[in-house]
C-alpha positions in Angstrom: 9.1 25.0 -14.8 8.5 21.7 -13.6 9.7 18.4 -14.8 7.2 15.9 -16.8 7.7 12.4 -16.1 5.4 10.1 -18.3 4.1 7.0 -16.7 1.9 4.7 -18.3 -1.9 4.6 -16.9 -1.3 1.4 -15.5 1.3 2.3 -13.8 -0.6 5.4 -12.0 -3.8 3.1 -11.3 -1.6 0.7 -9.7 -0.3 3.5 -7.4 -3.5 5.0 -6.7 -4.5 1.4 -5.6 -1.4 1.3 -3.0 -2.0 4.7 -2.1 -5.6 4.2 -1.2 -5.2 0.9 0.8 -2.6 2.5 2.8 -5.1 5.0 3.5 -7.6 2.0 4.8 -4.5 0.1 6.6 -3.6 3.3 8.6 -7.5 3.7 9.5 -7.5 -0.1 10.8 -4.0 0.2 12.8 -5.4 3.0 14.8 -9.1 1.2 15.0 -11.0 3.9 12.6 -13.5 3.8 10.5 -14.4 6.2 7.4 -17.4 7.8 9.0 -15.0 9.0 12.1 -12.2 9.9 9.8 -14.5 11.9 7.2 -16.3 14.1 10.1 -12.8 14.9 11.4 -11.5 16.3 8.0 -14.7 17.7 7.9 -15.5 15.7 4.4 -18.5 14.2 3.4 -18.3 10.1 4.7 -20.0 9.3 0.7 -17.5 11.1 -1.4 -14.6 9.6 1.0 -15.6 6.5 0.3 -15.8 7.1 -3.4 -12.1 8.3 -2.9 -10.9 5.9 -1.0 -12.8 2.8 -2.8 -11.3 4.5 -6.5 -14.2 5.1 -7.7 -12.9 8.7 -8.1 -10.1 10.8 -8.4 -8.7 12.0 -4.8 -7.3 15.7 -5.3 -4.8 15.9 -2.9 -6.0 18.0 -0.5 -8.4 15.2 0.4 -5.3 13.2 0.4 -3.8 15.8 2.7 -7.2 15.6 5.0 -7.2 12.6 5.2 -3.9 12.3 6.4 -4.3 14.7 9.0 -7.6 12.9 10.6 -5.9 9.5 10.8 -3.1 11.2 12.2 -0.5 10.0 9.8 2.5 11.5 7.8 1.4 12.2 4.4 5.2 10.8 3.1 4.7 7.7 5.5 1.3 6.9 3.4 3.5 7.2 -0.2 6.7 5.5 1.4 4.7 2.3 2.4 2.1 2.2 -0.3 5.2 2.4 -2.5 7.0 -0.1 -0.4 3.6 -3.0 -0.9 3.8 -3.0 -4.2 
């Protein structure tokens, strides 16, 4: 059985927030755009964007996707969203 940690919904909306632009400041570093990244996860470029802008929930094997066609470490994208805020 897991542990539940409560965090308040602002809390979490921040994160996301951090989360997702670390997403779009690891695409820029390496000079990417969404279209590129979303054919090389294989992911459809709208619902990316709707990910990535917040406009939806990303499951995290999107995140995980994602990751892998900007050719990041998933833990580097938490560590320095985490590490903006």
């Amino acid at each position: 059985m897991g542990i539940l940690i409560f965090m308040p919904s602002e809390d979490i909306d921040t994160k996301v927030l951090a989360i997702n632009s670390q997403l779009k400041a690891e695409m820029a570093k390496r000079g990417d755009n969404l279209k590129a990244v979303a054919k090389r996860a294989g992911l459809s470029y709208p619902a990316i964007r709707r990910y990535v802008a917040g406009e939806r929930e990303m499951p995290i094997r999107v995140f995980l996707s994602l990751c892998a066609a900007i050719g990041v470490d998933p833990d580097d994208v938490l560590t320095r969203a985490t590490e903006e805020q």
